[in-house]
C-alpha positions as CSV (number, residue, x, y, z in Angstrom):
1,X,-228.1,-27.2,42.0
2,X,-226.0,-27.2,38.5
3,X,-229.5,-26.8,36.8
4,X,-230.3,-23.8,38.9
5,X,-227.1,-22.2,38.2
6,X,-227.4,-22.6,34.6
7,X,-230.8,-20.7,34.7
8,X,-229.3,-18.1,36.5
9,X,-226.4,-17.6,34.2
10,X,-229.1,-17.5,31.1
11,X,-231.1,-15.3,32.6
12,X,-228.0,-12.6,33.3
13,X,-226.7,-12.7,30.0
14,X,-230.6,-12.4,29.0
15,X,-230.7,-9.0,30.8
16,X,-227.3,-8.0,30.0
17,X,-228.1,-8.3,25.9
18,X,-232.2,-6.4,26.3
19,X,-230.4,-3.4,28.4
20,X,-227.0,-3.2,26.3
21,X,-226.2,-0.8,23.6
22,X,-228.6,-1.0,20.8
23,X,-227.2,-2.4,17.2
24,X,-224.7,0.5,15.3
25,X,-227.0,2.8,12.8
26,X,-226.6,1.3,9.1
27,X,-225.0,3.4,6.9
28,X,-228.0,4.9,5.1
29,X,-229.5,6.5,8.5
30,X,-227.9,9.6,9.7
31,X,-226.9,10.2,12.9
32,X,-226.4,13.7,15.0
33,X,-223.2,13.7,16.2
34,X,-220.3,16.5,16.7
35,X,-221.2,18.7,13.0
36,X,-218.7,18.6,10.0
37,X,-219.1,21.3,7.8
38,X,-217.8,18.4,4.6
39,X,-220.1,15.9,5.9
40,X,-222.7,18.3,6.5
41,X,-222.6,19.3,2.7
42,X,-223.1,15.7,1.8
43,X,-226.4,15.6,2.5
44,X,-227.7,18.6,0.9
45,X,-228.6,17.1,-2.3
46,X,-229.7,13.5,-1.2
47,X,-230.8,14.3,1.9
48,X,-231.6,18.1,2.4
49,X,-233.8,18.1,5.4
50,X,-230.6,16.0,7.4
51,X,-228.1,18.8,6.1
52,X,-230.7,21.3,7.9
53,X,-230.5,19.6,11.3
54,X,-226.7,19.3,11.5
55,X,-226.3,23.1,10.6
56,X,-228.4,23.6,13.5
57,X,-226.8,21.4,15.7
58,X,-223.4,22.9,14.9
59,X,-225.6,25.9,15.8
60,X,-226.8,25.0,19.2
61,X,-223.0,23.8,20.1
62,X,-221.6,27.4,19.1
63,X,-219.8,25.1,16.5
64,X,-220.4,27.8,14.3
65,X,-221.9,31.7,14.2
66,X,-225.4,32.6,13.1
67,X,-224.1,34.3,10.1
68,X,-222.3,30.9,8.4
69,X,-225.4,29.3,9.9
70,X,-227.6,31.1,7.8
71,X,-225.3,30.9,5.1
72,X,-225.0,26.9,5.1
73,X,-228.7,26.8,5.0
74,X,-229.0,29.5,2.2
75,X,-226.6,26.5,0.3
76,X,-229.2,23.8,1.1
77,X,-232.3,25.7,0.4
78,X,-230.8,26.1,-3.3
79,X,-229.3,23.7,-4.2
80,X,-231.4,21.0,-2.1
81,X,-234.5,22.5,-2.1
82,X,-234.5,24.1,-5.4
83,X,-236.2,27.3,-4.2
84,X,-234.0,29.8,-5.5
85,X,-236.4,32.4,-4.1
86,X,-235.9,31.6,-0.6
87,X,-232.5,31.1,-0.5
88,X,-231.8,34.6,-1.8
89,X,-234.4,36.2,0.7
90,X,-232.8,34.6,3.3
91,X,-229.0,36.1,1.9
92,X,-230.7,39.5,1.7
93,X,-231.6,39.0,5.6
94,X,-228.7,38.1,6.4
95,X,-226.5,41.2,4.5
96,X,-229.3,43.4,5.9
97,X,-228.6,42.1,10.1
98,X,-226.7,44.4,11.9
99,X,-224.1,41.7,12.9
100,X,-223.1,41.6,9.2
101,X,-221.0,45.3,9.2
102,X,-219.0,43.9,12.1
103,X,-218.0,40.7,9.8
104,X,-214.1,40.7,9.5
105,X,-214.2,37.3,7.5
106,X,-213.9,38.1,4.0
107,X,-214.3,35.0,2.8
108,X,-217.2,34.6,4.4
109,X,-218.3,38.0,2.6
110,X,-216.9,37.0,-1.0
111,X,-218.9,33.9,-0.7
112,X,-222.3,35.1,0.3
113,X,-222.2,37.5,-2.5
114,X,-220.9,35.4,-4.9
115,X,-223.9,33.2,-3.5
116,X,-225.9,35.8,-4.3
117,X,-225.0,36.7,-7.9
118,X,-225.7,32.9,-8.6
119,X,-228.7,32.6,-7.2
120,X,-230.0,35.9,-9.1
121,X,-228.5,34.9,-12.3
122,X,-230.9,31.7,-11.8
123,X,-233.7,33.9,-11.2
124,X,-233.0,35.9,-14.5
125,X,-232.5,39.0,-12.5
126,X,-229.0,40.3,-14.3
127,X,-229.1,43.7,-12.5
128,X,-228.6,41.7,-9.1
129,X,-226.2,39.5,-10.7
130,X,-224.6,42.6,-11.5
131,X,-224.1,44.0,-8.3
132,X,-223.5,41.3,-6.2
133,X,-220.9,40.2,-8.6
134,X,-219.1,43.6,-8.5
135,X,-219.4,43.7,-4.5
136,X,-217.6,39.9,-4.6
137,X,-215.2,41.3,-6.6
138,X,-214.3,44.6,-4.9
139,X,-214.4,42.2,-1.4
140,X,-212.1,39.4,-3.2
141,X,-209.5,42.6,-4.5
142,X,-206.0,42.4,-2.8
143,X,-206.4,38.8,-1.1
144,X,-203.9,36.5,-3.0
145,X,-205.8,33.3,-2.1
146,X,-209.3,35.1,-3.2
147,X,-207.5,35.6,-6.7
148,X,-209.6,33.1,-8.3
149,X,-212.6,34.1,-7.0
150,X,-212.2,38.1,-8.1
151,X,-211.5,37.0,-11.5
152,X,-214.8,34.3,-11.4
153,X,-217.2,37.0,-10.4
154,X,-215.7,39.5,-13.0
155,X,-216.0,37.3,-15.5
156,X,-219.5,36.8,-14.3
157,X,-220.2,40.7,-14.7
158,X,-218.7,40.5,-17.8
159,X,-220.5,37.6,-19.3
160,X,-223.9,39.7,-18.1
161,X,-223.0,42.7,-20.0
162,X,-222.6,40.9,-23.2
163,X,-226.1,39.6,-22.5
164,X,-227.5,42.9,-22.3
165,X,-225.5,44.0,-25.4
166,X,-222.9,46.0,-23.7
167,X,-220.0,43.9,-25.7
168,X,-217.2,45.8,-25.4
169,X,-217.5,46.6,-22.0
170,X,-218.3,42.8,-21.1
171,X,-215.4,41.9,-22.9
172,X,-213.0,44.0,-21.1
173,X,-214.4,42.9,-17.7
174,X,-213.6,38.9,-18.8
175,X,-210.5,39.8,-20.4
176,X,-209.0,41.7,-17.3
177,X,-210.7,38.2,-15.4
178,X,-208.5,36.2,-17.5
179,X,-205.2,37.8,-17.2
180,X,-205.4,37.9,-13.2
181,X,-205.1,34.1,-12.8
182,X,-203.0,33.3,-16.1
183,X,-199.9,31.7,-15.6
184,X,-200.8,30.9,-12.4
185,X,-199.2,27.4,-10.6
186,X,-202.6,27.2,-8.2
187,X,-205.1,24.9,-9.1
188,X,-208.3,27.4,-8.2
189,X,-206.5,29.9,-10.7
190,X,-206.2,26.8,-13.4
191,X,-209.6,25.8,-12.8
192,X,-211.2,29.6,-13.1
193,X,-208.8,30.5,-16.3
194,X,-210.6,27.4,-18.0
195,X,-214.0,28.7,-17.2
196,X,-213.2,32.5,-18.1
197,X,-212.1,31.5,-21.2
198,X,-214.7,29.3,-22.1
199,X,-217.2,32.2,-21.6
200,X,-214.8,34.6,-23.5
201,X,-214.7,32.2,-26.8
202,X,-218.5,31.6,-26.7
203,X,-218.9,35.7,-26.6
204,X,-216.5,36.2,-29.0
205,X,-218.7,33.6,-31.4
206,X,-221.7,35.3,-30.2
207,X,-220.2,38.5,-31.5
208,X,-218.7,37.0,-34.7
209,X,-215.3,37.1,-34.1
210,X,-214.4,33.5,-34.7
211,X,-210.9,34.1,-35.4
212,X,-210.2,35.3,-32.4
213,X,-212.4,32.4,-30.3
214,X,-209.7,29.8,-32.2
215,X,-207.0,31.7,-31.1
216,X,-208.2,31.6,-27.8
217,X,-209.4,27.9,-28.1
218,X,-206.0,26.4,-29.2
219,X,-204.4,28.4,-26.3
220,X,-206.7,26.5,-23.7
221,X,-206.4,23.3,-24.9
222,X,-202.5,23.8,-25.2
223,X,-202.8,25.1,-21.3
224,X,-205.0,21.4,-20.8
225,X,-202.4,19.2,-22.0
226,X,-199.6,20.6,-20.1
227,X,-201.9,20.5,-17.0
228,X,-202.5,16.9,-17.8
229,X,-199.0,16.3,-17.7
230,X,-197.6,18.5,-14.9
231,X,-200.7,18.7,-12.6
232,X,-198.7,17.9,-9.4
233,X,-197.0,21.1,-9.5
234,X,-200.0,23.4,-8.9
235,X,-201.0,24.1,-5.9
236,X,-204.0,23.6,-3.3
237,X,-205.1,20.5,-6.1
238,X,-207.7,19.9,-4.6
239,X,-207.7,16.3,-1.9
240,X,-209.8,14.1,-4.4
241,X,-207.7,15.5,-7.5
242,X,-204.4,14.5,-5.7
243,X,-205.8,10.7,-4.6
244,X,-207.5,9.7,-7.9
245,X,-205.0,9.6,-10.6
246,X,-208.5,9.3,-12.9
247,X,-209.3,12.8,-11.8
248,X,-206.7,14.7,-13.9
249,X,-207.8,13.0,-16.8
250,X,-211.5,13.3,-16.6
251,X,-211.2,16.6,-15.8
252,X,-209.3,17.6,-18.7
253,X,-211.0,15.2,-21.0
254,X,-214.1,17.1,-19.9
255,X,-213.0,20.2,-20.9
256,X,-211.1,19.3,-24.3
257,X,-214.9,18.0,-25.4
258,X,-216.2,21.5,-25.1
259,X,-213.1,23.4,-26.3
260,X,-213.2,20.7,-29.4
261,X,-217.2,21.3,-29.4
262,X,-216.2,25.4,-29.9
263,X,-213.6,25.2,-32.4
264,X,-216.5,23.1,-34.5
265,X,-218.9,26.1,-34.2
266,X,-216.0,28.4,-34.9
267,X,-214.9,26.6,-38.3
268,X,-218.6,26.5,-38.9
269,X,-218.9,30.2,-38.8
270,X,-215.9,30.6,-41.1
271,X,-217.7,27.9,-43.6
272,X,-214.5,25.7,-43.0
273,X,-216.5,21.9,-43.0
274,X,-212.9,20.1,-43.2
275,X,-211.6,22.0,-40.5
276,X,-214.9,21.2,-38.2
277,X,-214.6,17.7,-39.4
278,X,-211.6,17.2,-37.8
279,X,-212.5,18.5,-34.6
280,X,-215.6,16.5,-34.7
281,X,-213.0,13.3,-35.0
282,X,-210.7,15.1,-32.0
283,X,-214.3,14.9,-30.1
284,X,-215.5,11.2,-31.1
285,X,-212.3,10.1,-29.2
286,X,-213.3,11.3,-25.8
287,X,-217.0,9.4,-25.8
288,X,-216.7,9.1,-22.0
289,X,-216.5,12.9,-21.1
290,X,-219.4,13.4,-24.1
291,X,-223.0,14.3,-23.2
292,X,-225.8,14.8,-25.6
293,X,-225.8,18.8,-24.4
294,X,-222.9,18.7,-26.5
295,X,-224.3,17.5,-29.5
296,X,-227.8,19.4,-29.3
297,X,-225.1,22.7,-29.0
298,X,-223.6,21.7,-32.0
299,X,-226.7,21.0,-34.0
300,X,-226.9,24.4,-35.5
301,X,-223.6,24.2,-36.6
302,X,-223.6,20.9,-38.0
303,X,-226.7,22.4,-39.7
304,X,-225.1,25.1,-41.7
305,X,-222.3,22.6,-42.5
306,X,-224.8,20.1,-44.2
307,X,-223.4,17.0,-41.9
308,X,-227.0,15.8,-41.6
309,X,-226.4,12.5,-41.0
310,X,-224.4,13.3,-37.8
311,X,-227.5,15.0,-37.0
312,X,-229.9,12.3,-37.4
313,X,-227.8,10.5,-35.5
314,X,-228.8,12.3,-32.5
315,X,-232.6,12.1,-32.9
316,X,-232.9,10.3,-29.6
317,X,-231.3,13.1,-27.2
318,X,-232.6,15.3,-30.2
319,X,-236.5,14.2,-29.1
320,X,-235.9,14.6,-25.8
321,X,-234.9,17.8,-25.8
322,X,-237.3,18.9,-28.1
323,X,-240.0,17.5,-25.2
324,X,-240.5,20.8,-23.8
325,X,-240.1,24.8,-25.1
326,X,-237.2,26.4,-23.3
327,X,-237.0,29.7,-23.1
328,X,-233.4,30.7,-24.0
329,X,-232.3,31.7,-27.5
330,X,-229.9,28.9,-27.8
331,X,-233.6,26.8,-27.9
332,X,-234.7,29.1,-30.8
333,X,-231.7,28.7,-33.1
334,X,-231.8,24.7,-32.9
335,X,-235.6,24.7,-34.0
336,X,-234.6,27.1,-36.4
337,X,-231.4,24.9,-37.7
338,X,-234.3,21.8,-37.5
339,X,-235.9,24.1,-39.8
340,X,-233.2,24.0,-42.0
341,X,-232.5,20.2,-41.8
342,X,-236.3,19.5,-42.8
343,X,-235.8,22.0,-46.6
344,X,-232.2,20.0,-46.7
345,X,-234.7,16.9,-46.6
346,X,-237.5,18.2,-48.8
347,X,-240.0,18.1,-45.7
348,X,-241.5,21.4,-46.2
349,X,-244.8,20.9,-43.7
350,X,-242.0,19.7,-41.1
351,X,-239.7,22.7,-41.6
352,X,-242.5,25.0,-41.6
353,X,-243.5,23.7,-38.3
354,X,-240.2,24.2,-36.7
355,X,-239.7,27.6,-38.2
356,X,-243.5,28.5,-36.5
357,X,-242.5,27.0,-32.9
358,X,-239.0,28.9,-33.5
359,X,-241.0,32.3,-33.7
360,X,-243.6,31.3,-30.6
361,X,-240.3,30.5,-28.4
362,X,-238.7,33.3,-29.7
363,X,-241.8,36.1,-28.8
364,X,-241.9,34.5,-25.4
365,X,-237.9,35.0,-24.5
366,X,-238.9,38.6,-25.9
367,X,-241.6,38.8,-23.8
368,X,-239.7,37.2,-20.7
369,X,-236.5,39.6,-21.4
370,X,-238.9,43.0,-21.7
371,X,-240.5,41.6,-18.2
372,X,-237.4,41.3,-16.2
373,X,-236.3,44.4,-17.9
374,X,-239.5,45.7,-16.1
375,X,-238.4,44.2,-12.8
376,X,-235.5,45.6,-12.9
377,X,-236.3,48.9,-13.1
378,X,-239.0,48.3,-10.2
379,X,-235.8,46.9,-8.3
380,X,-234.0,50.3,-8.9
381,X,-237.2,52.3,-8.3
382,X,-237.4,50.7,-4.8
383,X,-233.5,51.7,-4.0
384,X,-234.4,55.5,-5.0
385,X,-237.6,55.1,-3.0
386,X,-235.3,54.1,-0.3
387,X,-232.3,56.8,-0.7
388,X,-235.5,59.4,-0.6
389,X,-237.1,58.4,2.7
390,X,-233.2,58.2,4.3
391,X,-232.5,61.6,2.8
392,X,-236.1,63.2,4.0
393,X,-235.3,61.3,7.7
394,X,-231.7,63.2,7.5
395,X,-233.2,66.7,6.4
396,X,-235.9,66.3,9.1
397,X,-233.0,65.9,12.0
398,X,-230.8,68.7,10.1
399,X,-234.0,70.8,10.5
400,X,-234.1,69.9,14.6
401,X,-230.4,70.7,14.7
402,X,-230.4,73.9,12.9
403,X,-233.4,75.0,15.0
404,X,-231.8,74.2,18.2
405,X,-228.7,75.3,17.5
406,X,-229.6,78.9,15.7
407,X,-230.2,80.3,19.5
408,X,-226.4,79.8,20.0
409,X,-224.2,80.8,18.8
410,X,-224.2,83.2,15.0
411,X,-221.5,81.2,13.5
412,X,-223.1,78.0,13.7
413,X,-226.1,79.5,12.5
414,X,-224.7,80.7,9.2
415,X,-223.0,76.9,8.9
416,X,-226.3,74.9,9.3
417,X,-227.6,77.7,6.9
418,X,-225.1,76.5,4.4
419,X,-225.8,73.1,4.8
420,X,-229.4,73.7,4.9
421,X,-229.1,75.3,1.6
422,X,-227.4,72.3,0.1
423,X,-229.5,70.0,1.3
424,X,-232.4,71.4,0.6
425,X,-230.6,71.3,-3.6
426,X,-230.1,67.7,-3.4
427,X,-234.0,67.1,-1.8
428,X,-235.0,68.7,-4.7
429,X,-233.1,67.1,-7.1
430,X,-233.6,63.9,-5.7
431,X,-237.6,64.7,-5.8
432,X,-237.8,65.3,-9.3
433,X,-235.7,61.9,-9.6
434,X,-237.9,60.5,-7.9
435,X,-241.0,61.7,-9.5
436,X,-239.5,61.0,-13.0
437,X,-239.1,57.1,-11.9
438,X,-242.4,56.9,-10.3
439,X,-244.1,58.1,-13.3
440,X,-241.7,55.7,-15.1
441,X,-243.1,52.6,-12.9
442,X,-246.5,54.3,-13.8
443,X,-245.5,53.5,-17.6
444,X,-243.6,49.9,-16.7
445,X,-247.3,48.9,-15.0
446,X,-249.1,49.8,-17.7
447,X,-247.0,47.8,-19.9
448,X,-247.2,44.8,-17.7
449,X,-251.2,44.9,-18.0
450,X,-251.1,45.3,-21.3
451,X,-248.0,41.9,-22.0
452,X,-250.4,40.0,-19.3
453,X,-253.2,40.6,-22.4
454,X,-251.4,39.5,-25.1
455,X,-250.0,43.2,-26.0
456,X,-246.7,42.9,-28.5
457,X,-244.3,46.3,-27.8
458,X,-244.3,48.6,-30.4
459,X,-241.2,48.5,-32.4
460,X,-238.9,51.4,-33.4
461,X,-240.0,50.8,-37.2
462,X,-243.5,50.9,-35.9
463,X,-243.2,53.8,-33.5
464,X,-241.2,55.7,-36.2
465,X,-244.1,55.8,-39.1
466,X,-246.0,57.2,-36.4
467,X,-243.8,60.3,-36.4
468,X,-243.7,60.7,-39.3
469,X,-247.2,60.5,-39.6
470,X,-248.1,62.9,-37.1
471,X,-245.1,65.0,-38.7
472,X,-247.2,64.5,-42.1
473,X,-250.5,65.6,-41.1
474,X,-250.2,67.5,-38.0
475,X,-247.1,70.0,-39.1
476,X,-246.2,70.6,-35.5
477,X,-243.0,71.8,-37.0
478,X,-244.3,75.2,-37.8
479,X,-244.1,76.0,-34.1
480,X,-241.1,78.2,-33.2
481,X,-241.2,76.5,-29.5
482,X,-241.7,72.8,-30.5
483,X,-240.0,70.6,-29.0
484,X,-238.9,66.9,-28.6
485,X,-240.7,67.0,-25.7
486,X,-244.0,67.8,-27.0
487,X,-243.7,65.5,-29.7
488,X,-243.1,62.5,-26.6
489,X,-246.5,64.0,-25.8
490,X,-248.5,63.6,-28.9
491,X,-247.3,60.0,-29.1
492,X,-247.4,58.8,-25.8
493,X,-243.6,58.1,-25.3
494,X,-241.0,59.0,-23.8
495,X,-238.2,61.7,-25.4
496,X,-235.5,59.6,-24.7
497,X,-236.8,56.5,-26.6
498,X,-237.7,58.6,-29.6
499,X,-234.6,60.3,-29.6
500,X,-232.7,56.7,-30.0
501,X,-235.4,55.9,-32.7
502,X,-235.3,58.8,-34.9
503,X,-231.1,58.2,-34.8
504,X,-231.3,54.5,-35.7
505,X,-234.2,55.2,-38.8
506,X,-232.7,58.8,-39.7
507,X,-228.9,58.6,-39.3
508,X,-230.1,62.6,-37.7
509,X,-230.1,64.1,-34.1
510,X,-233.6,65.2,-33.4
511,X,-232.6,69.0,-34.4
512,X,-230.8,67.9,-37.6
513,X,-233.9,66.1,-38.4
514,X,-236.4,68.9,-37.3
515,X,-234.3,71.2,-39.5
516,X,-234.7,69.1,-42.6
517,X,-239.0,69.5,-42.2
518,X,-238.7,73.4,-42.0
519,X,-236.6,73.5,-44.6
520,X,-238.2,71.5,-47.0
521,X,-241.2,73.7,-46.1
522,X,-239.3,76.7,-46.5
523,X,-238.7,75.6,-50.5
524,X,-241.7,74.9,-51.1
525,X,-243.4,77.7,-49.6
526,X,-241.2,80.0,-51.6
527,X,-242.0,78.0,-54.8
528,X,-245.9,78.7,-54.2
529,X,-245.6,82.3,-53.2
530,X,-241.9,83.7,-54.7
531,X,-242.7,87.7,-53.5
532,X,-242.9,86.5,-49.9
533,X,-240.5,88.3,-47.7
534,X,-238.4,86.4,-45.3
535,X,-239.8,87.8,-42.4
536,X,-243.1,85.4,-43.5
537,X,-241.3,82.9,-44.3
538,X,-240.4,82.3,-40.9
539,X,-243.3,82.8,-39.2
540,X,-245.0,80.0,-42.1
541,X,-242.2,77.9,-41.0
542,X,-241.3,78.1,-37.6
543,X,-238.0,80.0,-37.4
544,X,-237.5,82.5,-34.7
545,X,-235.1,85.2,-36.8
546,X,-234.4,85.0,-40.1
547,X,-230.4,84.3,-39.4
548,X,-231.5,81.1,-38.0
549,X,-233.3,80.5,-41.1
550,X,-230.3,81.2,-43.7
551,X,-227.8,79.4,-41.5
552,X,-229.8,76.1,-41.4
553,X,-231.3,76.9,-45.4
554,X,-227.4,77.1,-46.5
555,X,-226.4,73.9,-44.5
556,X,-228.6,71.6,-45.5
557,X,-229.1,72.9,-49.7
558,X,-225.7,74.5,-50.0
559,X,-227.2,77.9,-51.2
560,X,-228.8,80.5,-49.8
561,X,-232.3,81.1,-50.3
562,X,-231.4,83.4,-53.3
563,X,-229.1,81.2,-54.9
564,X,-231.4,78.2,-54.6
565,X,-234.6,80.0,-55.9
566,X,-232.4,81.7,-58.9
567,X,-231.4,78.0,-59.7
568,X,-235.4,77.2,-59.9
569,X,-237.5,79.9,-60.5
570,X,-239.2,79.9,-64.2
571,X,-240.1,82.6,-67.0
572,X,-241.7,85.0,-64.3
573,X,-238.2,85.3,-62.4
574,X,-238.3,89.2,-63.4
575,X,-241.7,89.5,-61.2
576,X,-239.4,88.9,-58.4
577,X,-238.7,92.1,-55.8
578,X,-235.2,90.4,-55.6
579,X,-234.0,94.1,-54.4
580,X,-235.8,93.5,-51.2
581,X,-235.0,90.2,-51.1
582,X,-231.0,91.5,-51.7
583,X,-231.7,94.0,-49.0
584,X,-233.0,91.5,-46.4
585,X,-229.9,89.5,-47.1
586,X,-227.6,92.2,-46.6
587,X,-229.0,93.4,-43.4
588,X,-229.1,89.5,-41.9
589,X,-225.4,89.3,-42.8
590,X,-225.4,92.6,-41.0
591,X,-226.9,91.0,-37.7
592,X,-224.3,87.8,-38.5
593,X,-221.5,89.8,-38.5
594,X,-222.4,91.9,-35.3
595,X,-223.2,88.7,-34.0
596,X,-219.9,87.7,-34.6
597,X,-217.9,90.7,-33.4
């Protein structure tokens, strides 16, 4: 009886364990529960594919909307995934829905765009970066707590202008960046003031203007130390600053190193190697917030100040970042300071062979840069493409209108006349616009062909000897109606790009520089023949009335054409009808001065 029992009893418990709850999940398998956005964005780097399923989750249990759905996994296809592609067509979907104009979040709206810019500054495609930058901006404008984040993306527009060579106008956007969160007490303000200054010194440098980077430089790191020492007082630190009293430090060691690593490349600049020397020491004391991107960055410097030794100290992280060509100009000036390193050392075949792979990287960022340049344009191309087919679809309906309405009544008639009338003047506008961009893309395709085989673009020191070949031989000059367009025509260009060139190589506007040829001819031409009249003398060079011709002659040479050819005309002077010519000159001063009345 006891023995059957027992079985019993084993046999329960038996049951009771095989149909209980099954063991707890370990910690490294994920389980769906309720979503959290913070525990949701852990897995997006480790674990990408997890991060996707608890955004939809959240999804399914109206946890959150479609838009910060889409949003979330824009986040995780970037930065996870590493397809900055997708990520931004799915942003560009998501701006585009129809539920996006009834968004009243704007923080949602500052973050997608700032998303955005990001993501298109990844893709070297500085236009976008450009525009979603300035919408972030303009979104982020007049919200206290979106201060930082106004003042992040301006400094991001900024920082893109100086990349395209617009300095001044970069530097006014990062400066005006930089005083919106100064003197702030929040910690997002701090944190932004440190990164908009660290792009304003390294433009400055890249502008050479080192004296103001170190002005700049010692006025962060004095803003660092005071942090360091009074970072409770700010506000919103954030929860793992506040917990860890390691954070402060590490986050201010962190950025001393680069502000140290700047004031190096500044006192390089200035040729000032004690100066550099002691901010090399200032560096060597923070070894745990170093990383060998800081030293590679400082190679060129260290270069020019002949500290070779610190270089060749660095030859491990030095190999391996010499593994593979990067296409950035930063890449180029550290072969080129290699270069350098090798003549300090007397290894001329080794210099020579940095100075060659210097050139190669530096063709191919040229090459890069004039394609995205390309890209660009195609991007703008397709927003006037766009802004024509709305504005056709809106004249076709104020066509309906008009028609339907002129049986009415005759004061509605005239109005839609009116506006007819003026939007039949920006169609047209708008259609040569367009036309002038199309045949633009025409040209940009062309160009693409010919970089896919190997073509180099023509220079402006190339392009210019061209002119003035065909200037040379042709003599188009003699034409009374040529033009800078025809000349764009004979050469295969475009007037606006041989406008800029003839400025940079002449120091002349194109007219100034056309009048220079005709008068040159005009000189000689009354040299060879000294009875010519003036009347022929502008039809041999291309003036239209002979005031045109002493006005220009007496502003370029000073004289008239009397004067000058009495200052050079030889033993036969008294074979010279100088009455008629007298006579001419009179009755042009005639026209000048009913000209002038």
């Amino acid at each position: 009886m006891n023995l059957r029992f027992l079985v019993i009893i084993f046999g329960l418990v038996f049951l009771l364990g095989a149909c209980g709850p099954s063991r707890p999940a370990s910690a490294d398998e994920p389980s769906t529960e309720r979503y959290d956005e913070a525990r949701a964005m852990t897995y997006f780097l480790d674990n990408p594919e997890y991060a996707m399923i608890l955004i939809d989750s959240a999804y399914i249990d109206e946890n959150i909307s479609d838009l910060k759905r889409q949003y979330l996994k824009a986040i995780v296809m970037y930065n996870g995934f590493s397809h900055p592609d997708s990520s931004l067509l799915m942003l560009r979907h998501l701006v585009e829905s129809e539920e996006w104009e009834e968004v009243e979040d704007t923080t949602l709206l500052v973050e997608v765009y700032g998303l955005m810019a990001t993501v298109a500054g990844t893709m070297n495609r500085h236009a976008d970066v450009i525009r979603y930058a300035q919408l972030a901006s303009d979104l982020a404008h007049g919200h206290p707590d979106l201060s930082w984040s106004e003042s992040d993306q301006l400094s991001r527009v900024g920082r893109t202008m100086a990349y395209y060579g617009q300095w001044d106008e970069g530097m006014q956007y990062m400066k005006r960046a930089l005083q919106q969160v100064d003197n702030s007490r929040k910690w997002p303000d701090f944190m932004t003031y440190i990164n908009v200054g660290r792009k304003i010194a390294v433009t400055l440098l890249e502008m050479k203007r080192p004296t103001e980077a170190l002005q700049l430089l010692r006025i962060m790191i004095s803003r660092l130390n005071h942090f360091k020492e009074h970072a409770l007082e700010y506000e919103n630190l954030q929860m793992s600053m506040s917990s860890n009293p390691k954070a402060v430090d590490n986050y201010v060691n962190y950025n001393l190193v680069r502000c140290y690593s700047r004031m190096v490349r500044c006192f390089a600049a200035m040729e000032m190697p004690d100066s550099a020397s002691y901010w090399i020491r200032k560096m060597q004391t923070y070894k745990e917030s170093q990383d060998q991107l800081v030293m590679i960055s400082l190679i060129p410097s260290l270069v020019r100040l002949h500290f070779d030794d610190m270089v060749l100290g660095n030859q491990d992280a030095l190999f391996k970042a010499l593994g593979t060509d990067t296409l950035d100009m930063d890449y180029v000036r550290l072969l080129e300071a290699l270069s350098e390193l090798e003549q300090h050392r007397g290894n001329w075949r080794a210099s020579n062979s940095y100075l060659i792979r210097a050139s190669n990287v530096r063709d191919s960022v040229e090459r890069e840069n004039y394609r995205n340049q390309l890209t660009d344009q195609m991007t703008l191309y397709q927003l006037q493409d766009e802004r024509y087919n709305r504005m056709d679809v809106e004249a076709r309906n104020s066509r309906l209108v008009f028609v339907s309405t002129a049986l009415s009544l005759f004061v509605i008639l005239m109005t839609m006349i009116g506006l007819a009338l003026r939007l039949f003047k920006s169609m047209k506008t708008l259609q040569r616009v367009h036309n002038d961009t199309k045949s633009e893309l025409q040209e940009a395709k062309q160009q693409i062909e010919k970089l896919s085989q190997g073509y180099v673009p023509e220079t402006p020191e190339q392009l210019y000897g061209r002119i003035i070949q065909v200037m040379d031989t042709r003599r188009p000059y003699t034409d009374q109606n040529f033009d800078i367009a025809q000349l764009a025509s004979m050469l295969h260009t475009n007037r606006t790009y041989i406008s800029k060139v003839i400025n940079r190589m002449s120091g002349l506007n194109f007219r100034s520089w056309l009048a220079k040829y005709r008068i040159n001819l005009v000189q000689q031409y009354m040299k060879e023949y000294p009875n010519a009249g003036l009347d022929e003398i502008c039809e041999v060079s291309g003036y239209a009335s002979r005031s045109s011709l002493f006005r220009q002659f007496k502003a370029i040479t000073g004289h008239t054409p009397i004067g000058w050819m009495a200052s050079v005309e030889d033993s036969n002077e008294e074979n010279v009808d100088e009455d008629e010519i007298v006579g001419n000159e009179e009755n042009v001063e005639d026209d000048e001065s009913d000209d002038n009345a």
